[in-house]
Structures are given as structure tokens and as C-alpha cells.
C-alpha positions in Angstrom: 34.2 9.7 -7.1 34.3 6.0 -8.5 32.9 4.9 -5.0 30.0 7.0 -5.2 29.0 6.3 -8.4 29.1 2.4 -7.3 27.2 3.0 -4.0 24.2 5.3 -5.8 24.1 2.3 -8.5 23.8 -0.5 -5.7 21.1 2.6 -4.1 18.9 2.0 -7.3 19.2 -1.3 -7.6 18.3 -2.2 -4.3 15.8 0.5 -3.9 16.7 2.7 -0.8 16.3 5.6 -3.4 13.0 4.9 -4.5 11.9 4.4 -0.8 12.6 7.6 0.3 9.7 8.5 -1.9 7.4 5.8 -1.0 7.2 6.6 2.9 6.8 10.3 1.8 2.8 11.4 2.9 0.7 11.9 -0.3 -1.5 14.6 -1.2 -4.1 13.5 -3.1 -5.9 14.0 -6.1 -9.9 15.3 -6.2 -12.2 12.9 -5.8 -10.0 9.7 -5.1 -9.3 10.3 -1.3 -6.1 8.7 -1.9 -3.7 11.3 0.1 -2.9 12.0 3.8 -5.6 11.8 5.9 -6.7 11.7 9.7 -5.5 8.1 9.3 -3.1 7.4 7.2 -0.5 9.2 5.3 -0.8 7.4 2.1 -5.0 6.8 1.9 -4.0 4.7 -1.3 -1.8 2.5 -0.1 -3.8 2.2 3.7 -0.2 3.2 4.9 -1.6 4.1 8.3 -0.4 7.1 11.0 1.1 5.7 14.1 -0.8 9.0 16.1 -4.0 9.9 14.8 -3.7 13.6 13.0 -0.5 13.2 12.0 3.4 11.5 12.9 6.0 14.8 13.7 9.3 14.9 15.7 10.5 18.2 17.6 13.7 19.6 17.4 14.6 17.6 20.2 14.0 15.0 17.5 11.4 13.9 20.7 8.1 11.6 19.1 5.2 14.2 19.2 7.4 16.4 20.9 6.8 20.0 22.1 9.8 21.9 21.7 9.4 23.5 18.0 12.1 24.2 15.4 9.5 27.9 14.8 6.7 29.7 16.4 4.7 32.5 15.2 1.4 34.6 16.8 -0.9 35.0 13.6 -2.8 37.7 15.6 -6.9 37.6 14.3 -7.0 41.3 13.3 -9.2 40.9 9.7 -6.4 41.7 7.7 -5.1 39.5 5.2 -1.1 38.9 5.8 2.1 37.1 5.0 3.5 35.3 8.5 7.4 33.8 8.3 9.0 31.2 10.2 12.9 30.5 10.8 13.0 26.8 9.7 17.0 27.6 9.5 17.8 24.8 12.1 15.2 22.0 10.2 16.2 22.7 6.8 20.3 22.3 7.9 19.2 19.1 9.5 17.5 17.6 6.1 20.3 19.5 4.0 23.3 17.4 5.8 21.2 14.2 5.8 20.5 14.2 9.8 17.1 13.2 8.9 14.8 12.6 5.5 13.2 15.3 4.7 9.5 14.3 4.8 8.3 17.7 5.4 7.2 20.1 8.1 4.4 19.3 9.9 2.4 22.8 10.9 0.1 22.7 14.4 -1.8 25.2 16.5 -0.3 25.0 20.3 -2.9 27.6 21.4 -5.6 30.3 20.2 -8.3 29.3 17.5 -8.1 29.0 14.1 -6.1 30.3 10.4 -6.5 29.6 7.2 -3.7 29.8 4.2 -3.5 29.9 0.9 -1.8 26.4 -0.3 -0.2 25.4 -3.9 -3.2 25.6 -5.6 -4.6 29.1 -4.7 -5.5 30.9 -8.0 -3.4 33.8 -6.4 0.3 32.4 -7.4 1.5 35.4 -5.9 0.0 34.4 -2.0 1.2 30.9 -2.4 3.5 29.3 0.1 7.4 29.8 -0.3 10.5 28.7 1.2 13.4 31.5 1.1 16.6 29.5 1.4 19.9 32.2 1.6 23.0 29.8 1.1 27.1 31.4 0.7 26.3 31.1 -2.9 22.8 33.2 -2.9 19.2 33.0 -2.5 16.5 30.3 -3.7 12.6 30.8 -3.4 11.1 27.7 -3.6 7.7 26.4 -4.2 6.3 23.2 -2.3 5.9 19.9 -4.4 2.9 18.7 -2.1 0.9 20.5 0.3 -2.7 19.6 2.4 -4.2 19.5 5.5 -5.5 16.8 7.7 -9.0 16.9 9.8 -10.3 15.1 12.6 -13.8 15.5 11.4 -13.4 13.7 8.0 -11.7 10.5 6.6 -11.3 12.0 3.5 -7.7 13.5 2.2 -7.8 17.2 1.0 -4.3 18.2 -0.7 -6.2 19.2 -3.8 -8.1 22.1 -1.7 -7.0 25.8 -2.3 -6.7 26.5 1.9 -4.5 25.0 4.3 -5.9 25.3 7.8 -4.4 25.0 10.9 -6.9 24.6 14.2 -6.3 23.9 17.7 -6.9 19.9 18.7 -8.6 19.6 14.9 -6.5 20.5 11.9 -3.0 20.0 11.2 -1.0 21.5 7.8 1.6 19.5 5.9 4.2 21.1 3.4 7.3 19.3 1.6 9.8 21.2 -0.3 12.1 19.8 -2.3 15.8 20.3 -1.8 17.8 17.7 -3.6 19.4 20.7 -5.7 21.3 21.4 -2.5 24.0 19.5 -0.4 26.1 19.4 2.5 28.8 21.9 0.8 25.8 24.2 0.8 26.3 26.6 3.6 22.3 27.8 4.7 22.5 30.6 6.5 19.0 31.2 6.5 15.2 29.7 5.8 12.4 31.1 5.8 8.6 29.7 5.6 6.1 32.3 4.2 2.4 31.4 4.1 -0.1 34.0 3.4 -3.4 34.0 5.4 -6.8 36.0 4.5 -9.0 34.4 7.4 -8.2 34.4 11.4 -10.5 33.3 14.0 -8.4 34.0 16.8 -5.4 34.4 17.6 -3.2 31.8 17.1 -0.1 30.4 18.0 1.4 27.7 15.1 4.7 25.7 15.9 6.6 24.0 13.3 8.1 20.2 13.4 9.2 17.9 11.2 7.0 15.0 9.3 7.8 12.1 10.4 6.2 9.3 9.7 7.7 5.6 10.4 9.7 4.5 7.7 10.3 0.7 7.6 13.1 0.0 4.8 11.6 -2.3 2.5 14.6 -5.2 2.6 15.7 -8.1 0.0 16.2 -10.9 2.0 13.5 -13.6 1.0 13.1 -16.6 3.2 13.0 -19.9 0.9 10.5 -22.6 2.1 10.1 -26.4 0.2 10.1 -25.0 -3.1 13.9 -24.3 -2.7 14.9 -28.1 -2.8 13.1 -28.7 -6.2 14.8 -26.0 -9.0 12.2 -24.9 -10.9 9.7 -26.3 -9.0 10.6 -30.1 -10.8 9.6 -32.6 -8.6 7.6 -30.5 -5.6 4.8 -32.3 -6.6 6.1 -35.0 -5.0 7.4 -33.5 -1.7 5.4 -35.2 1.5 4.2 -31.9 2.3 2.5 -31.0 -1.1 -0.7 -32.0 -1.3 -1.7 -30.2 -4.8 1.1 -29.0 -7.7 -0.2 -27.1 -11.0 2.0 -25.9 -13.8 -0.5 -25.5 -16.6 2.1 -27.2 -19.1 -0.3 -29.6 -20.4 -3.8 -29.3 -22.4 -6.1 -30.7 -19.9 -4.6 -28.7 -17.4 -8.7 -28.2 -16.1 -8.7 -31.5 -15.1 -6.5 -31.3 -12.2 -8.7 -29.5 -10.4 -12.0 -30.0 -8.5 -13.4 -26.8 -10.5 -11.8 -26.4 -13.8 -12.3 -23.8 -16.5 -10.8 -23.8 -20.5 -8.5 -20.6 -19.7 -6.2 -19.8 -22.5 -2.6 -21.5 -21.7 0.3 -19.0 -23.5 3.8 -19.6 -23.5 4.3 -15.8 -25.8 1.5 -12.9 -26.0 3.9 -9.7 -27.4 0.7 -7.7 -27.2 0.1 -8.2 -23.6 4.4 -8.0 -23.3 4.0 -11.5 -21.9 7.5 -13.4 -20.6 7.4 -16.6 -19.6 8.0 -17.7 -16.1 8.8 -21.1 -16.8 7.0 -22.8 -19.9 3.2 -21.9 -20.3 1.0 -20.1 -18.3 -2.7 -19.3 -17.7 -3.6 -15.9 -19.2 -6.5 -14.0 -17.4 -9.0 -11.8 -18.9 -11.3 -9.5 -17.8 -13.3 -8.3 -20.9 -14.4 -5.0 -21.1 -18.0 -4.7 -20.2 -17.5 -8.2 -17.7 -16.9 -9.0 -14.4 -16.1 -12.5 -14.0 -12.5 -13.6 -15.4 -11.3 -17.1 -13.7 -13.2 -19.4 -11.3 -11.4 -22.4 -10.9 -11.0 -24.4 -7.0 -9.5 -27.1 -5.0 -12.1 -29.0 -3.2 -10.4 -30.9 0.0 -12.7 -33.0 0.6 -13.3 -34.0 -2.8 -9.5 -34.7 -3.6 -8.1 -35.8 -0.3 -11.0 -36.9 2.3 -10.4 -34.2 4.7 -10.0 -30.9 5.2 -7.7 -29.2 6.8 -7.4 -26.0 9.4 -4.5 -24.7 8.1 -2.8 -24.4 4.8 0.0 -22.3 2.5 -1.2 -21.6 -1.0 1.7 -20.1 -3.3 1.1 -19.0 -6.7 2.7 -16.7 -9.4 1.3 -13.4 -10.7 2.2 -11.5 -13.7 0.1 -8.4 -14.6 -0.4 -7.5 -17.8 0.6 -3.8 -19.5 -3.4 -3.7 -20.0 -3.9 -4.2 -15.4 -5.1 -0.7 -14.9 -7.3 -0.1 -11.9 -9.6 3.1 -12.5 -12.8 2.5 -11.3 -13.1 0.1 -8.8 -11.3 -3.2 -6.8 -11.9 -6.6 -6.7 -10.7 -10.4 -6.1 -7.7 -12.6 -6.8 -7.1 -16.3 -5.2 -7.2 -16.7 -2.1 -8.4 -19.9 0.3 -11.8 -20.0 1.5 -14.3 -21.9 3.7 -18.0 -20.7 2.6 -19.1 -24.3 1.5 -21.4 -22.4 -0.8 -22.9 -20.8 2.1 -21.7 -17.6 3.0 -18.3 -15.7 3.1 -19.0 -13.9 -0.6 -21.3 -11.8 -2.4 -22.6 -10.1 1.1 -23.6 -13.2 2.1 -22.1 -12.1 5.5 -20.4 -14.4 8.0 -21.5 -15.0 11.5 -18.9 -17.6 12.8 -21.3 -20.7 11.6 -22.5 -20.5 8.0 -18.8 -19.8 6.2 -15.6 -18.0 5.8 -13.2 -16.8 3.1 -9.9 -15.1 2.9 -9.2 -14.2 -1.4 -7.2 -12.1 -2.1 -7.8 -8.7 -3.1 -6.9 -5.8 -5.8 -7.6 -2.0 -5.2 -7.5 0.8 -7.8 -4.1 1.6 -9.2 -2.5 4.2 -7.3 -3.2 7.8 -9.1 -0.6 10.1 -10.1 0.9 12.7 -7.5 1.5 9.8 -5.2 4.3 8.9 -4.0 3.6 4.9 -5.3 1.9 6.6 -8.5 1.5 3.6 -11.0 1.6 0.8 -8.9 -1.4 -1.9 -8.3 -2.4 -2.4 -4.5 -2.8 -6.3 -3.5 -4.3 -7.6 -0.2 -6.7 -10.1 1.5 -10.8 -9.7 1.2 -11.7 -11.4 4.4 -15.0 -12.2 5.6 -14.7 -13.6 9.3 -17.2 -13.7 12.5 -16.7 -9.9 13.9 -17.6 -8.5 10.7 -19.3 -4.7 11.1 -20.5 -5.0 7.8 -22.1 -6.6 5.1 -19.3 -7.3 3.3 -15.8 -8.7 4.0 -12.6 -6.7 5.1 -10.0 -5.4 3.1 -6.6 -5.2 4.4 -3.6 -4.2 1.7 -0.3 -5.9 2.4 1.8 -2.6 2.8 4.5 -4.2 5.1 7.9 -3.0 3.7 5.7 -1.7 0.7 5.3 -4.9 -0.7 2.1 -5.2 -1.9 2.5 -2.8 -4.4 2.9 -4.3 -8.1 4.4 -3.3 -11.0 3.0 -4.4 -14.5 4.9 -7.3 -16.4 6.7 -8.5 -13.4 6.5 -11.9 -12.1 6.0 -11.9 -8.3 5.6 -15.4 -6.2 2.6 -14.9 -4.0 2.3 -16.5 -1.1 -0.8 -17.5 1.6 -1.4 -18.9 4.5 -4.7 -19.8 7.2 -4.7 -21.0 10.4 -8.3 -21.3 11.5 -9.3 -20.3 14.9 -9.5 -22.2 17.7 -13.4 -22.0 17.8 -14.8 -19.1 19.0 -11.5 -17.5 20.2 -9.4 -15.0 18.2 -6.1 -16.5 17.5 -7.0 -17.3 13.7 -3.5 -16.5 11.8 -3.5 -15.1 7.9 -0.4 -14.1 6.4 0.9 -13.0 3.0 4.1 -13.2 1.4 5.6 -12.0 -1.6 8.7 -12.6 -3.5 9.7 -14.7 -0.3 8.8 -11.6 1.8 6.7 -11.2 4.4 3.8 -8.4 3.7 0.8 -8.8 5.4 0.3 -10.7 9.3 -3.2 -10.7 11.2 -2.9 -12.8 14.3 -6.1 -12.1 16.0 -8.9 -13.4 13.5 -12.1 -15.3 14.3 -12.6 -17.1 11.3 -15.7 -19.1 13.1 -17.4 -20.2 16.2 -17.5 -23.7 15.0 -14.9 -26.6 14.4 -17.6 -28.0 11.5 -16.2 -24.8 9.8 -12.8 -25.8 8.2 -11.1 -24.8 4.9 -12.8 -26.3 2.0 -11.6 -25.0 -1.5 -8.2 -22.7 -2.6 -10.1 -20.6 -4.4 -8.6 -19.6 -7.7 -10.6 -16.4 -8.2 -10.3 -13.2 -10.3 -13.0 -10.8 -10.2 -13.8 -7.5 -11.0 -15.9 -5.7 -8.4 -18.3 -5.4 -6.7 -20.0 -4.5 -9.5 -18.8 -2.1 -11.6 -18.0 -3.9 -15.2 -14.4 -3.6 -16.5 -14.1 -0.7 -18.9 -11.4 -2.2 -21.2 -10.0 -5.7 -21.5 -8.0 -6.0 -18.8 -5.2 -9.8 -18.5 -3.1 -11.2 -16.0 -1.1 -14.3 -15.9 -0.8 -17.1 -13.2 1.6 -20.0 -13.0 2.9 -22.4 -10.4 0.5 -22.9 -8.3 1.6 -25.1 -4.9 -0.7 -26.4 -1.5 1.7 -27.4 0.9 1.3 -28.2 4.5 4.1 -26.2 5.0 5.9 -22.8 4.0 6.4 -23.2 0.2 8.4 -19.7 -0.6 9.4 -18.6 -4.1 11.2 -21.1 -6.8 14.7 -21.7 -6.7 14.8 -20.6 -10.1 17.3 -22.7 -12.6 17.6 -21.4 -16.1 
């Protein structure tokens, strides 16, 4: 007993709990597409399908296999009906642990099209149920997330009162919860019961299991330069550094090629500020604004030259106030526009400019599995653009770009240009030492006059939607480096 307790403890801690639930497919909340979708399970998070439709395993635990766990005939007769499945074998599989219960994954094989009434049909009566008979008795349960998925649409509909199943076009998702049972628990018998009011054609649906790829989410940071200067003391004067900020001191502007008279803290109890080490810059975006920080590193200004790659490493610290509800925007990041293009729309074409800042999405919404959290990634504007504006690509590898509030995280990129006019331009992202984001394929330019011109220390809010509330962050440590920097070898 005294070695489970220990090994659920060293569970939460290291968060193989919690990521059962992150990898789980969302279903969405009206009018945020945030949930499963065509492409991704998780809209909100970009966590992408590796199929298109939909990720399932047969019960010959075969990748987009054909041999079901159930199939039923819904015969198209006009009459509205209840139709059961025997999901006995699946639900003993996610019962004894075989696999993780992400759900059952509902597909037409052959025939036309059925709709059924989902979790949110005003009829509670008509909505779906799964019968478990166990040694000790019998358990209807209700789903905790249900939806459908459409080839015709992008957009994630979990919130919709229908779930419909069609040949080659739609595909139904249900997830029940059954932590209240365990492997003692003899099942003798499941049962899926939808109810369906409308058939266009007979039909027959087959039953798998959800399973979309679930990368564990690991602890094992890899330490660059900063790990031979505790604290960062002293990395300022690595040969690889080329730039070091702490903010300790008063004309902390100064140091840079751009500076701007940020507040410097070192205790803000309203914001639940802690320290990372000493003072740092606090961030605000002021209700009714937009802008919050522009302050850069010009290379050419401070060193001569510019260079064609780089690793920029800063620390980030949202505030309790860092609430995303209305729309994205921009954090640092490294850039080449030369005050050009690359920003704004001011779209690039491989010869007038470039940039790769960072980026912030909307805070994921509740009835999502990473409910809460604050989506980070890059905003890249590079030659094979398809639209006016630059890309946005969230660093969801191992879950990692998802932040909490009042955290300190060590953030961590890096740009290789492209050789010019090929597509071999490298960005990366760590975090907390962690890799979280790799594109190998960019074409920053079509140019070598093109290089990297300014670290771009950048918060932003928008587009153009003004912040509804005052909204702070805090940065500290920043580091350029010629080579990996990781997080600080921290000595207290």
C-alpha cells in the first residue's frame, strides 16, 4: 500500500497523471472552435491528427484498422430508435490499463448517413449511455465529452446537439469516464446506447478505439553555457555571449540599441510577483492598449556584423492578470525586417525582410483538456507565405508550450537563416531546457543581404483588438549566445 501511495505521488509530481488528460481530444466550446476537428484533436492547442478525420486503433490494436471491437445495421426505416453496441471487449481493455482510455471512435463502413442525439440534446432521456454490468452490479453512465468531426469544415462541433456518423465524411467521438472502476472489477458486460431520430440509409457503424499519438511530456532538460555560470554570474563574459541583460540596475535601457523606461520590480504582491533572481522587468498591457514593450538589439549597431544564426534565451513569468479572451499576439522573438517588411502585413517576399517573434494565443477555454493554460509559439513571416500576414505555429511538442500563470519558465530561441533561396532555414524553441517547437524547412529569404538584424524584445497585443483589462508579465535574464544557452543553473 505504502508503495503505491509513493509511486501516485512521484505520478503527480512528475506529471504522467495530468497527461493522460492533456492528449485526451477536446470537445469544444461554442463559438471558440477550440475542440476536435478534421485536423486536430485539440484545435486550441494546434495538437494536430496524424490521419485526417480522426486517429483510432482496431481491436487488433491495428493503426486505422478494420477489424471493430462492435458493429451495428441502423436500418433507414423513418422511425426514431435506440441502437446498442457490445463494447464489452474495449471497455475490459481500458478497465485493466491495456490501453488509455481516450474514447471510442464511431465510423460508417458502409450505407449512408445517421444522426444521434449527443450530451447536449434537450431530451436527457435520448442521450447517449454506457451500461457497464460488473460482479458487483450495474452502472449507466453518461459521457463527459462528445462531438463529431467533418471533412467539410475546420471548425470543431462538440457543443452541437447531433452526433453524425457518414460514410468517407463524418466521424463521432464519445469518452466515458471510468476511473470509479478497476482491475478487481469483473465487467461482464458494456453496452453503448445512442438514440437516432434521422437515417438516410442504411448504415453500417463500427466501433474503435481513439487513439490519438500520445508523446509523454519528459523532465530531462538539456543545459547549454548558462550551466557553467550559477545564476547566470559571469555569462556575460563567456566567448560565446555576445549580449547579457539582468535588469538589476537603473539604466538598464541603456544597454540596448532600442531601450524603453519599463518598470524594474523586485516584489508586486498584487500581480503575486516572485523574484527569479533580483529585479525584473514588469510588462503591462493597459486595458484599452495594444502596445506594452518594444525594446531591440541592433547587430550591426553593437557588434559590426550581423549574423545568420543566433540563440536568444529569456525568462518569462505571467502574471495572475495574463488572461487571453479575445485575441493573440506577440512576445520576443529575433527578426530581420530592417524596417522593411516582416510585421504589420507588410508581407515577405524572400528580399525586403523577415521575422520570427514569438507568439501568444488565447487562453485555452474551459472543457479542455489544457483548460487554463496560455498557448506560446513563433509568428513567422518567411518567403512562401500564402498570406498577408505571418504564420503561427504553437510549440505543442511534449505539451510544452502551454503556460501556467506565476511560473517562471526559461525560454529559449534559435535561427539559422537559409541558405539563399533554398529551404533548409532552421527555428527552434525551447523551454525549461526542453525542446518544444523544430521547423527545418524554412525559407527565411532569397537573398544573403537579408541576415538577422535586431532580437526583438516585443510584447504586443493583437492584431488589433485592444486589451480589455490590464494585463502584466515579467521578463528577466535575457542571453544572445552564439551557442545553445539552456536554462540557469540556478544557485540559491
Amino acid at each position: 500500500m505504502a508503495i503505491r501511495i509513493v509511486i501516485l505521488f512521484l505520478l503527480i509530481i512528475y506529471g504522467s497523471v495530468s497527461f493522460a488528460a492533456k492528449n485526451d481530444w477536446a470537445e469544444g466550446n461554442e463559438g471558440f472552435s477550440d475542440g476536435a476537428s478534421r485536423d486536430y484533436f485539440n484545435s486550441a492547442g494546434k495538437l494536430e491528427w496524424k490521419n485526417f478525420m480522426g486517429d483510432w486503433r482496431d481491436a487488433e490494436n491495428v493503426e486505422q484498422g478494420e477489424r471493430a471491437y462492435a458493429i451495428e445495421t441502423v436500418v433507414d426505416d423513418d422511425n426514431p430508435m435506440y441502437v446498442e453496441w457490445d463494447v464489452t471487449s474495449l471497455v475490459q481493455e481500458w478497465v485493466s490499463k491495456k490501453y488509455q482510455n481516450q474514447g471510442m471512435f464511431l465510423r460508417a463502413v458502409q450505407g449512408g448517413a445517421i444522426h444521434f442525439n449527443s450530451r447536449e440534446h434537450a431530451n436527457k432521456e435520448q442521450r447517449p449511455q454506457l451500461i457497464i454490468k460488473t460482479n458487483a452490479g450495474e452502472k449507466v453512465l453518461s459521457p463527459v465529452a462528445d462531438t463529431y468531426i467533418d471533412s467539410s469544415t475546420f471548425r470543431s462541433l462538440g457543443y452541437e446537439e447531433v452526433l453524425s456518423v457518414v460514410v468517407e465524411s463524418s466521424n463521432t467521438l464519445l469518452r466515458f469516464n471510468l476511473d470509479e472502476f478497476n482491475q478487481a472489477d469483473k465487467i461482464v458486460n458494456a453496452t453503448l446506447k445512442l438514440f437516432t431520430a434521422e437515417q438516410f440509409g442504411t448504415t453500417d457503424i463500427a466501433v474503435y478505439r481513439c487513439a490519438q499519438e500520445a508523446v509523454p511530456a519528459t523532465k530531462n532538460p538539456v543545459y547549454g553555457l548558462a550551466s557553467k555560470y550559477p545564476n547566470d554570474q559571469g555569462i556575460e563574459h563567456d566567448s560565446n555571449v555576445i549580449f547579457f541583460a539582468d535588469f538589476q540596475s537603473s539604466d538598464w535601457a541603456n544597454q540596448w540599441s532600442l531601450g524603453q523606461p519599463l518598470t524594474t520590480v523586485d516584489k508586486d504582491n498584487k500581480n503575486k510577483f516572485k523574484p527569479l533572481l533580483g529585479k525584473a522587468v514588469r510588462v503591462k498591457i493597459p486595458e484599452g492598449g495594444n502596445g506594452a514593450m518594444d525594446v531591440r538589439y541592433n547587430f550591426k549597431h553593437e557588434t559590426g556584423k550581423e549574423p545568420e544564426e543566433i540563440y536568444f534565451r529569456y525568462y518569462l513569468r505571467l502574471a495572475d492578470t495574463w488572461n487571453q479572451k479575445q485575441e493573440g499576439g506577440k512576445l520576443p522573438g529575433i527578426s530581420g525586417t530592417y524596417g522593411v517588411a516582416g510585421w504589420g502585413g507588410r508581407t515577405s517576399d524572400g528580399y525586403n525582410g523577415w521575422s520570427a517573434r514569438g507568439a501568444y494565443s488565447f487562453t485555452v477555454a474551459d472543457n479542455n483538456p489544457l483548460a487554463g493554460l496560455h498557448p506560446i509559439g513563433s509568428y513567422c513571416y518567411h518567403a512562401d507565405l500564402e498570406d498577408r500576414y505571418g504564420d503561427i505555429w504553437i510549440w505543442n511538442k511534449g505539451y510544452r508550450g502551454f503556460l501556467e500563470n506565476n511560473r517562471w519558465y526559461s525560454i529559449e530561441q534559435y535561427v539559422k537563416l537559409n541558405t539563399p533561396g533554398e529551404k533548409n532555414g532552421v527555428l527552434k524553441a525551447w523551454i525549461d531546457g526542453e525542446l518544444a517547437f523544430e521547423k527545418t524547412n524554412l525559407r527565411f529569404r532569397h537573398t544573403d543581404t537579408l541576415k538577422i538584424d535586431e532580437i526583438w524584445m516585443n510584447v504586443y497585443h493583437g492584431g488589433t483588438s485592444p486589451s480589455p483589462y490590464d494585463q502584466h508579465l515579467f521578463i528577466d535574464n535575457v542571453v544572445i549566445a552564439k551557442k545553445y544557452i539552456g536554462p540557469i543553473k540556478l544557485k540559491r
